[in-house]
N, C-alpha and C positions, 0 to 999 in steps of 0.2 A: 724361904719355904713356899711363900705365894707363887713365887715365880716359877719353882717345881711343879707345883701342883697345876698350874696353868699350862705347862708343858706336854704333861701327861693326859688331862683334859683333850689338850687338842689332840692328840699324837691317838689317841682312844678314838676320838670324832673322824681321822684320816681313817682309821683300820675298820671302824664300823660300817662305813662309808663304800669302803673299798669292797669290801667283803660283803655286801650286803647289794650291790648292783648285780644287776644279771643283764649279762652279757647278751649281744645281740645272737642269734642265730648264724654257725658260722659261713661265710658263703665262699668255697673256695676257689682263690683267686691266687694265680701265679703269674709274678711280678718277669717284665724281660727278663733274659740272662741275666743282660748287661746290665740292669741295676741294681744296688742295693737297697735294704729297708733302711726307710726313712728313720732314723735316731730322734728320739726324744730330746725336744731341748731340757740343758740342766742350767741353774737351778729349776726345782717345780716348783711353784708357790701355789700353795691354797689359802683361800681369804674365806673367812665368816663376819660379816659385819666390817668391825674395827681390828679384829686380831687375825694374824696371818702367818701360816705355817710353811716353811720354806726349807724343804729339802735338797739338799745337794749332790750331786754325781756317786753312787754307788763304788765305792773300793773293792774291791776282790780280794779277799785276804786267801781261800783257797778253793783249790775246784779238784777233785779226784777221776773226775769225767763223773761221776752221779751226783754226790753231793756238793752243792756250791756254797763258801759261806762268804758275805760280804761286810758291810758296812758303812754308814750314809752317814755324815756331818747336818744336824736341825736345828734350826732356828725356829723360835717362838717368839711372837713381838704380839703382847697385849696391848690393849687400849691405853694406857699409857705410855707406849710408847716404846717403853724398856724390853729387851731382847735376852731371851734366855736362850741357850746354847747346850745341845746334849747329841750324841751319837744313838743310830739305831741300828741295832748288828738283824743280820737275819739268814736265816740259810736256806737252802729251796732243793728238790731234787731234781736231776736234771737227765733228761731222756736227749740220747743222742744217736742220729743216722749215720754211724761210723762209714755205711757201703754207698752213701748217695750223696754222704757231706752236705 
């Protein structure tokens, strides 16, 4: 149960984090044709201290063209050392330029 709750802890400390940065001002910039946007490496890990939250490659479980739902394999490793393991589902709505792709 320590280990749950250590999980959740941190997986609370990612979302508070995330959600609570404000974003820079946007300045629009359009990349060549020819290339694509740079892809996030996966895993992501976030560190505090000694414990470290380590997120994995996003699944797609389904997309309608508006609503996306996914799911991410996490890892939590406390100061001891030991690694708890849980899934985070999440879904997001999605705006798309069917006429510009």
């Amino acid at each position: 149960m320590p280990q749950l709750r250590l999980f959740t802890v941190l997986l609370m400390l990612c979302l508070v984090a995330l959600s609570g940065a404000q974003a820079a001002p946007e300045q629009p910039v359009q990349p060549p044709a020819n290339q694509l946007a740079a892809s996030p490496n996966w895993p992501q890990v976030l560190a505090a201290g000694d414990t470290k939250l380590t997120i994995y490659q996003p699944q797609l479980d389904s997309w309608d063209g508006y609503t996306l739902s996914a799911r991410a394999a996490a890892e939590a490793t406390g100061t001891d050392g030991k690694s708890t393991y849980g899934i985070v589902q999440f879904s997001a709505h999605t705006l798309v330029d069917k006429a510009t792709r």
